[in-house]
C-alpha positions as MATLAB code, in Angstrom:
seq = 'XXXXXXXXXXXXXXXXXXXXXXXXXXXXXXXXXXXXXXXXXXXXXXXXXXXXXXXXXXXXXXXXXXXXXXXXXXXXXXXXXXXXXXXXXXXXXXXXXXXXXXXXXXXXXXXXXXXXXXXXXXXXXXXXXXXXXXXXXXXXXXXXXXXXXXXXXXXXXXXXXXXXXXXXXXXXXXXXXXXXXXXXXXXXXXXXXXXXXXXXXXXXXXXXXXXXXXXXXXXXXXXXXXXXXXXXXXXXXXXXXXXXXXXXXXXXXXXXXXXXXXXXXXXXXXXXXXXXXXXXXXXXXXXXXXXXXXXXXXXXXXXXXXXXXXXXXXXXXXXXXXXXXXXXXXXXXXXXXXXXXXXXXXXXXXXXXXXXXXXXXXXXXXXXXXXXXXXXXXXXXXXXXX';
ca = [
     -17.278   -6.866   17.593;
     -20.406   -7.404   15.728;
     -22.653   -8.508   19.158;
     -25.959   -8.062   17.451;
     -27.551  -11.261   15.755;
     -27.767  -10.554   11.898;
     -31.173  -11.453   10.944;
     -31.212   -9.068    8.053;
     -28.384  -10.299    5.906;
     -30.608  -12.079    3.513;
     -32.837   -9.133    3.335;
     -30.848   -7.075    1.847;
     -29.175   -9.801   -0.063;
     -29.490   -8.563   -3.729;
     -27.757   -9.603   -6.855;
     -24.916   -7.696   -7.805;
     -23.919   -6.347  -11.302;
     -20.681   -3.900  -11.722;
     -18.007   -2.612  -14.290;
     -15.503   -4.397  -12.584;
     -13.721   -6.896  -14.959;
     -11.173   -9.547  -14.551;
      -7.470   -7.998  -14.667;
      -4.436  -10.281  -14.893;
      -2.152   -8.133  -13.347;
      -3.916   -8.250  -10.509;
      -4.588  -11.549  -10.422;
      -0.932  -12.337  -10.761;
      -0.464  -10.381   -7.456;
      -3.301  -12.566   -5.859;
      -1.988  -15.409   -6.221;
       0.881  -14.781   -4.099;
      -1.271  -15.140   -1.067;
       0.178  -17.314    0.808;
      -2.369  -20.062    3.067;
       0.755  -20.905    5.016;
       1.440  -17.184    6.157;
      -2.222  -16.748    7.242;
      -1.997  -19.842    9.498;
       1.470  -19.115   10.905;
       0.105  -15.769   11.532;
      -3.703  -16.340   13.568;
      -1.460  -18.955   15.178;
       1.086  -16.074   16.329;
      -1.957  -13.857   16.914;
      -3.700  -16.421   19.289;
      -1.000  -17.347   21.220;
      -0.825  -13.842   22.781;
      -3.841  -14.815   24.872;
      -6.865  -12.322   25.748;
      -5.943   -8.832   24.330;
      -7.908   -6.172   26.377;
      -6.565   -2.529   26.893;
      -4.153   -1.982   29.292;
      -2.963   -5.836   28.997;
       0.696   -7.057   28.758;
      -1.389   -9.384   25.706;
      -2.229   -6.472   24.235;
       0.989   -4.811   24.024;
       2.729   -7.849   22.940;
       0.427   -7.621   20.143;
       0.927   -3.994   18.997;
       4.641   -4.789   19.236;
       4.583   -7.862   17.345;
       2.305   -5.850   14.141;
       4.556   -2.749   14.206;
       7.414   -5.167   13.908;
       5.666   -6.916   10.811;
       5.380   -3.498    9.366;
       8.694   -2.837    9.478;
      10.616   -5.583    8.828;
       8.155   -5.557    5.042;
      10.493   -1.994    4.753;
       7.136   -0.124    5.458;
       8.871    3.661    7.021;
       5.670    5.243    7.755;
       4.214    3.581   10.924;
       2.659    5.570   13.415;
       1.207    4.832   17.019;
      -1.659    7.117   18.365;
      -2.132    6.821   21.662;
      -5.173    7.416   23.480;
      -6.876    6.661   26.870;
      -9.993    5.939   28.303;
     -11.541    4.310   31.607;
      -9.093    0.932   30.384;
      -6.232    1.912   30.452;
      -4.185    3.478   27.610;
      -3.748    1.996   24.115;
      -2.996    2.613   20.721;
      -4.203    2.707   17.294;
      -1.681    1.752   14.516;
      -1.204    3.754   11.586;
       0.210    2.548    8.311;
       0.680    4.607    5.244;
       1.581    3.666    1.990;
       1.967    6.961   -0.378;
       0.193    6.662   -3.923;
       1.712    8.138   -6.978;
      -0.683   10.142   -8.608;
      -2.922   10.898   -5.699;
      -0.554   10.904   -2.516;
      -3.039   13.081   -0.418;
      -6.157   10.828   -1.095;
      -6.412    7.615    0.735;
      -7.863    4.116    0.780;
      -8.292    2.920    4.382;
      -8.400   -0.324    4.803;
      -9.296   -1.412    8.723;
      -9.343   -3.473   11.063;
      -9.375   -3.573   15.113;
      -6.512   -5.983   16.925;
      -8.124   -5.781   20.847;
     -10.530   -8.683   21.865;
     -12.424   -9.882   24.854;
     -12.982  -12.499   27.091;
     -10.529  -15.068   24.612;
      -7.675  -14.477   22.265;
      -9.982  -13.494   19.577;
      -8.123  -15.257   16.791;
     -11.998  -14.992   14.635;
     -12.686  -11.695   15.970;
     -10.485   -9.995   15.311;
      -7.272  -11.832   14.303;
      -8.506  -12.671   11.258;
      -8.704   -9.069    9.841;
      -5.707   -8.421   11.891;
      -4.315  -10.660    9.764;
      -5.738   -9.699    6.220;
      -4.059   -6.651    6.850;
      -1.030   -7.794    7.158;
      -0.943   -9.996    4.212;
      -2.352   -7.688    1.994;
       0.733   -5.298    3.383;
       3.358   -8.003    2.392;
       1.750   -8.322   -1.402;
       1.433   -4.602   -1.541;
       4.433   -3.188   -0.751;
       6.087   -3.249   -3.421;
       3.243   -2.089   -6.057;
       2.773    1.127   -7.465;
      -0.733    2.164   -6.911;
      -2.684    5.789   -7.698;
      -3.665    6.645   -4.252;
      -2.465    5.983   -1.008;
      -3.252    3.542    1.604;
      -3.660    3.504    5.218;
      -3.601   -0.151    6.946;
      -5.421    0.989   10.353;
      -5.179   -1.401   13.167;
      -7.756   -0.368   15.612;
      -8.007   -0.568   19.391;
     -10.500   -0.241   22.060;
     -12.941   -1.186   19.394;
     -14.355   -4.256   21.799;
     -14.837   -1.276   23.949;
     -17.363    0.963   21.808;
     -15.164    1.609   18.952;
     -12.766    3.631   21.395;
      -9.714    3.718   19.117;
     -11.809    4.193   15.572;
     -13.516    7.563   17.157;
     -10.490    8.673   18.713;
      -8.847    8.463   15.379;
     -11.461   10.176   13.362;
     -12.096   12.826   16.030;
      -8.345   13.099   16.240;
      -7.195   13.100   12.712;
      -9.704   13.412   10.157;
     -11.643   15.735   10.921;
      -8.688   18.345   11.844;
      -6.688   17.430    9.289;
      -9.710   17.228    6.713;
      -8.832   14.086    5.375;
      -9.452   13.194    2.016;
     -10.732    9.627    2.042;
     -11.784    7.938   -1.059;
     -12.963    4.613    0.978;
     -13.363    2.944    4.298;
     -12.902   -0.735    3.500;
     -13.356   -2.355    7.417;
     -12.570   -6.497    8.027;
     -14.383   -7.899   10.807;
     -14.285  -11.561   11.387;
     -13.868  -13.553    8.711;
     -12.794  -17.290    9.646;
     -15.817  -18.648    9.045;
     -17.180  -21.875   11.554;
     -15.486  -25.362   11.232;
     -17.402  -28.038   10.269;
     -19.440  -25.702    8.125;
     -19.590  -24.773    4.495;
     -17.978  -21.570    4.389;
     -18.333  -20.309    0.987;
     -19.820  -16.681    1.440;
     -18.878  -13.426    2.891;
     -20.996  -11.144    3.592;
     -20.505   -7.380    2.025;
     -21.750   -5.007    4.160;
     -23.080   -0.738    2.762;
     -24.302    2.041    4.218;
     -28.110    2.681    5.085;
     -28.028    4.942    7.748;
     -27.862    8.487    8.498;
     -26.149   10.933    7.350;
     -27.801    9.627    3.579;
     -25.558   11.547    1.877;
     -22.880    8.898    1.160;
     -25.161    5.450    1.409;
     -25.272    5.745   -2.729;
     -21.541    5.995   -2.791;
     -21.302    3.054   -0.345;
     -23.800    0.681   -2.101;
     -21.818    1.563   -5.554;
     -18.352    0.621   -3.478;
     -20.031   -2.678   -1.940;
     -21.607   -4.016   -4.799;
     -18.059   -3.555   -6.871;
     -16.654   -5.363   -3.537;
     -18.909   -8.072   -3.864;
     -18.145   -8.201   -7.603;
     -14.365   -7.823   -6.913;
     -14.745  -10.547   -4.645;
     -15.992  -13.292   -6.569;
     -13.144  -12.589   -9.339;
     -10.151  -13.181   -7.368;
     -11.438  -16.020   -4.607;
     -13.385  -18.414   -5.104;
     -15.988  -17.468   -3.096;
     -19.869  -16.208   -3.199;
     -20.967  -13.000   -1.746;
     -24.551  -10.868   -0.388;
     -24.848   -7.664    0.479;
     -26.026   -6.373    4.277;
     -26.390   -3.579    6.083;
     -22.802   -2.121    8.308;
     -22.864   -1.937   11.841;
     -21.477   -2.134   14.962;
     -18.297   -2.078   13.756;
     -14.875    0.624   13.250;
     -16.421    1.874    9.796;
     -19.280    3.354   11.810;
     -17.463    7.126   13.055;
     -16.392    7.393    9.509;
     -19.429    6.763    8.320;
     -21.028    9.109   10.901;
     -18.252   11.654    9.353;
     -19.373   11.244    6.430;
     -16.910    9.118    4.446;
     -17.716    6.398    2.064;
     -17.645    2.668    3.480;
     -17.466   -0.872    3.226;
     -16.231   -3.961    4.819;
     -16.578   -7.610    5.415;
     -18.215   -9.899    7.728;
     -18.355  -13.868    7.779;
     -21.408  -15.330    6.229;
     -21.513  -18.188    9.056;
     -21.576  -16.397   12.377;
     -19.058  -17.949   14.618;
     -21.092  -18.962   17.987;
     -18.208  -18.678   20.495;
     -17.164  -14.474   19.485;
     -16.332  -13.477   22.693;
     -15.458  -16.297   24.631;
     -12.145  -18.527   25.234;
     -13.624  -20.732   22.518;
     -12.573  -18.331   19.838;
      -9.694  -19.794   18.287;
      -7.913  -21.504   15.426;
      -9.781  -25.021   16.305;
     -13.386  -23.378   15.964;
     -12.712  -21.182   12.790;
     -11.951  -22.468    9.050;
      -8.455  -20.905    7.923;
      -8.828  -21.894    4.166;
     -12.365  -19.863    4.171;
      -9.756  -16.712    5.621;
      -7.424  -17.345    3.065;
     -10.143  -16.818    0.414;
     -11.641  -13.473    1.618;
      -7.489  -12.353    1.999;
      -7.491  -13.062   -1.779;
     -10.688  -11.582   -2.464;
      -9.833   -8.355   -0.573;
      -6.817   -8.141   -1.974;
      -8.217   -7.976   -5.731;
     -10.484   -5.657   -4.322;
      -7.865   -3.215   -2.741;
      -6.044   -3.692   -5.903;
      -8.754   -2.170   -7.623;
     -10.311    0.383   -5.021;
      -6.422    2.027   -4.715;
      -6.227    1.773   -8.763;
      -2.589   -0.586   -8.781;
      -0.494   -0.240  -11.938;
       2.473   -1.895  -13.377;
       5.957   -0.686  -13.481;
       7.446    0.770  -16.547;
      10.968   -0.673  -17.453;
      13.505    1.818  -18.077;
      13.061    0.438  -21.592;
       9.514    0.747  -21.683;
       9.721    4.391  -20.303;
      12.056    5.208  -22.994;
       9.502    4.030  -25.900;
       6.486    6.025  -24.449;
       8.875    9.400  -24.576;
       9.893    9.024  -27.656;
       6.286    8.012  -29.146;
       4.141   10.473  -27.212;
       5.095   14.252  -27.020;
       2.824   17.146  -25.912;
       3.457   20.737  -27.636;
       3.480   23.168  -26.758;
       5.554   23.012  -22.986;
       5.050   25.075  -21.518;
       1.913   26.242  -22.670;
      -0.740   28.502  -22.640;
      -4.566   28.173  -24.032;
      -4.207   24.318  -25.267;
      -2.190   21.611  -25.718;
      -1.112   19.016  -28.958;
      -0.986   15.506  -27.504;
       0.610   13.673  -30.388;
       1.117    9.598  -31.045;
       3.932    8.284  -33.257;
       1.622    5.777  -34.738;
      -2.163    5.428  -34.875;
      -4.091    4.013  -32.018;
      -4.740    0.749  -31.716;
      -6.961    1.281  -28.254;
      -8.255    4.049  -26.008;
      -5.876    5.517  -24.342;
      -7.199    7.654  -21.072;
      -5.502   10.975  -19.924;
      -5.447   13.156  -17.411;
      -3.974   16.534  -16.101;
      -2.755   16.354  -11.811;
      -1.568   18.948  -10.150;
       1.940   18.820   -7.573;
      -1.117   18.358   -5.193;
      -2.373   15.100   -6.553;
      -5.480   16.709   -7.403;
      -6.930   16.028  -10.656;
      -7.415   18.831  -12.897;
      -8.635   17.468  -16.512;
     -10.108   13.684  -17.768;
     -10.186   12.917  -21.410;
      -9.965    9.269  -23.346;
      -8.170    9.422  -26.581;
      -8.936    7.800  -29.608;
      -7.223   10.082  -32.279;
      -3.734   10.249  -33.099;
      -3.567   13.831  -33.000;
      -5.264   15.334  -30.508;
      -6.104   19.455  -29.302;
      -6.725   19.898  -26.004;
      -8.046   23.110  -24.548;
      -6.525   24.688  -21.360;
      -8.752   27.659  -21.018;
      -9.748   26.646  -17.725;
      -6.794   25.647  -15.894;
      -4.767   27.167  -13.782;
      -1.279   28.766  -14.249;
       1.170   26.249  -12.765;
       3.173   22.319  -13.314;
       1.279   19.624  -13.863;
       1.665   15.611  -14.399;
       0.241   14.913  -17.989;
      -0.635   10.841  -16.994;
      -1.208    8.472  -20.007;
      -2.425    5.230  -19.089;
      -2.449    2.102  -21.136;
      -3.561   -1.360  -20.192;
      -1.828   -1.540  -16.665;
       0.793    0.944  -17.134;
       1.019    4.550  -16.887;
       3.192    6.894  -18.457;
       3.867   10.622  -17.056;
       5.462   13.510  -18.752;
       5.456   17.060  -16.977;
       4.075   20.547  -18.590;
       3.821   23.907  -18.020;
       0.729   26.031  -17.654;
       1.666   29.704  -18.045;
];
């Protein structure tokens, strides 16, 4: 939606320095991203006209996303309906289970209704981004889960985006690690379009705007490793991050660096916007998801084979400590950790030593995931707390 002029963008602009570094499997996954598939898709997206609530447009729309959804082999899609002086609509639900922490999620958002044109800018372009990022992530392993959110009634007051945290995560007490909203991000034709704008928290509640700066300025950083574009930091607003942030919840998002001029009018569409400036913040936000959901490599059946027969943990089960024990020195730092059937984790170490005592004094009776990781990969053996 965004209706407010940003004068403060380079006020806050500030220059960003992270522990974020370069990772070739990621990268690998980034390029993937396909120009062609954005275009074919904001062209889709457009030609379904003005999408307000309770329009034919917007259904076609919903329909046309759920089906994307599924046909990528994604079982977990969810509509939640609600309804307001518009009409009734619904906000689409996506979930994508993690591994290691299947009750924690990354939400990554963005709102599919528009007014007054087909909003192929605002918002087809995070539509979009959502949907590629989907396709490339389907099919990697990653820590925690995601939720791709498609929002409606946001053109409305952020209708669907309240209804869903109203709805959802506050019964449910949802444990969210990050709201990472899209906003418009096609950029103006005719322009240079070579920045996008990452956006924190400084508003009330104060209690996650640290968290939120910390999570923006590794966006930003994340950003410039995996597109080839710049980034500054501004303040979020107006926009479906705002009831989680009111909840609570860390956020971030993304917002075009050149404001289009014709938001909200039959003028915004694939002529007035620059698609290869979308494709770029796709790839940057895809590094960045990449990162914020913590993605990891596959072991081979071969692979998985090596690590059992080169790590073992004694005793199992176990009572006051554990022997973590390598076949051969360490070459690197491997880190560890102890999660529970919950996903929750229990213990943190990095080891350096090829023997290796581990006290479990303070944990709880019960089965836990002992999780090795290496480089990209992760290795998991079970034990027994007793």
């Amino acid at each position: 939606m965004k209706k407010l002029v940003v004068l403060l963008v380079t006020l806050f602009a500030i220059n960003v320095t992270s522990a974020q570094t370069f990772n070739q499997f990621y990268a690998d996954i980034v390029a993937n991203t396909s120009q062609a598939n954005v275009l074919n898709d904001l062209t889709t997206f457009e030609s379904f006209g003005i999408k307000t609530v309770g329009s034919t447009a917007l259904t076609n729309t919903e329909n046309w996303i759920t089906s994307r959804y599924q046909a990528l082999g994604y079982t977990d899609v969810v509509l939640q309906p609600f309804t307001y002086s518009a009409g009734t609509s619904n906000n689409i639900i996506v979930t994508k289970t993690g591994t290691l922490y299947p009750n924690t999620f990354l939400i990554i958002d963005a709102h599919y209704d528009t007014i007054n044109g087909p909003g192929t800018n605002d918002n087809g372009t995070g539509t979009v981004l959502l949907l590629e990022l989907a396709r490339l992530l389907e099919n990697v392993e990653t820590e925690y889960s995601i939720k791709f959110i498609h929002f409606s009634g946001e053109e409305d007051g952020l209708v669907g985006s309240n209804y869903y945290v109203n709805n959802t995560v506050i019964p449910q007490n949802l444990d969210i690690k990050l709201v990472f909203n899209i906003d418009e991000v096609g950029g103006v034709n005719g322009m240079t379009n070579n920045k996008v704008v990452c956006e924190r928290d400084l508003t009330n509640p104060q209690s996650n705007n640290a968290a939120s700066s910390a999570a923006t300025s590794s966006l930003a950083t994340l950003i410039e490793l995996y597109s080839n574009l710049d980034t500054e930091i501004s303040n979020a607003y107006a926009s479906d991050y705002i009831p989680f942030e009111n909840n609570g919840q860390i956020i971030t998002g993304l917002y075009e660096s050149n404001i289009s001029p014709v938001n909200h009018t039959a003028n915004d569409n694939l002529a007035n916007m620059d698609v290869a400036y979308a494709y770029e913040v796709i790839k940057g936000s895809l590094g960045a998801a990449l990162e914020f959901a913590v993605a990891f490599e596959t072991l081979s059946l071969e692979e998985q084979e090596h690590f059992n027969e080169t790590i073992s943990i004694s005793p199992n089960p176990s009572t006051n400590y554990i022997n973590i024990a390598f076949q051969n020195p360490l070459q690197q730092t491997v880190d560890f950790k102890l999660i529970d059937v919950l996903g929750k984790q229990v213990y943190q170490d990095t080891l350096s030593e090829q023997f290796q005592k581990i006290s479990l004094d303070s944990i709880a009776a019960s089965q836990y995931f002992a999780v090795f990781k290496i480089d990209n990969k992760r290795f998991v053996k079970t034990i027994i707390v007793e």
